[in-house]
C-alpha positions in Angstrom: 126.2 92.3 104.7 125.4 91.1 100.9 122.1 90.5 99.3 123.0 86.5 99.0 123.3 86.2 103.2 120.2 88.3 103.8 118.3 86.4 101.4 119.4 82.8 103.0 118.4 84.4 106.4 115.0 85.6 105.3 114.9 82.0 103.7 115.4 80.3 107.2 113.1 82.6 108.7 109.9 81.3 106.5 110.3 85.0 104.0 109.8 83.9 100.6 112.5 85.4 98.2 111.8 86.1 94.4 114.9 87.3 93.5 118.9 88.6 94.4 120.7 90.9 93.2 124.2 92.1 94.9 125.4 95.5 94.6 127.5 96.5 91.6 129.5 100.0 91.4 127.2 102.5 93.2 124.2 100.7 93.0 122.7 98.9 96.1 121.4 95.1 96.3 118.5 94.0 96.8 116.2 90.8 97.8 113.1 90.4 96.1 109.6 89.3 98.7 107.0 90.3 96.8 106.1 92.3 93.3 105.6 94.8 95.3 108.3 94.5 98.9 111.8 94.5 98.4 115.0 94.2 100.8 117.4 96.9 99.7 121.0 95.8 100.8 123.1 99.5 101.0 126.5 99.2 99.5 127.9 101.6 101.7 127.4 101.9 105.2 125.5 99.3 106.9 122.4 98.3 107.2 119.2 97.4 105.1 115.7 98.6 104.9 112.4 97.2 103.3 110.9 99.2 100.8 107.5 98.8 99.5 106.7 100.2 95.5 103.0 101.6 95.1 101.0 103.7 92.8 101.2 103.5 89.3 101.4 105.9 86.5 102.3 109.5 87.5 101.3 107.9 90.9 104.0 105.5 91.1 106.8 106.2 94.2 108.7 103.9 96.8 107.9 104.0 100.6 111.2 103.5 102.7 111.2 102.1 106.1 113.5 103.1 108.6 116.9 101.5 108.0 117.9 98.2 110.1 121.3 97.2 111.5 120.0 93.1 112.4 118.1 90.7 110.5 115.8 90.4 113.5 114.3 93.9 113.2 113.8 93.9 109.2 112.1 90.5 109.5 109.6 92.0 112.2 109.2 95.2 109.2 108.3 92.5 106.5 105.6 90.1 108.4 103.9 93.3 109.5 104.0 94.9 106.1 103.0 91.4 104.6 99.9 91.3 106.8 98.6 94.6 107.3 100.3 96.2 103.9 100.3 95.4 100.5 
């Protein structure tokens, strides 16, 4: 999976999509919802996971969700995250 299919697939499921980036060297890719929710794409293995940035300051940190192997499952993560989370 790259960054550029997950992001036409979140597309065509009615997720809005900021930004892509693919992975480079050991650095994963990632899709871009909101400021705030981002699709990370792992560069090795398989999978990807939504991850939601909070806190600010000393406060700031990343909450990971659990890691999914279909688009189906990721895209249930985001809607619930997008109505009940940030």
């Amino acid at each position: 999976m790259n960054a550029a299919s997950v992001a036409s697939k979140l597309k065509a499921a009615g997720v809005p999509v900021i930004s892509v980036s693919e992975c480079k060297d050991q650095e994963d890719g990632a899709v871009q919802i909101t400021k705030c929710l981002h699709v990370q794409v792992c560069s090795f293995g398989s999978g990807v996971n939504l991850v939601r940035e909070e806190g600010e300051g000393d406060e700031h940190g990343f909450f990971f969700f659990e890691r999914r192997k279909t688009i189906k499952k990721l895209i249930e993560d985001i809607k619930k995250e997008m109505v009940y989370g940030a």
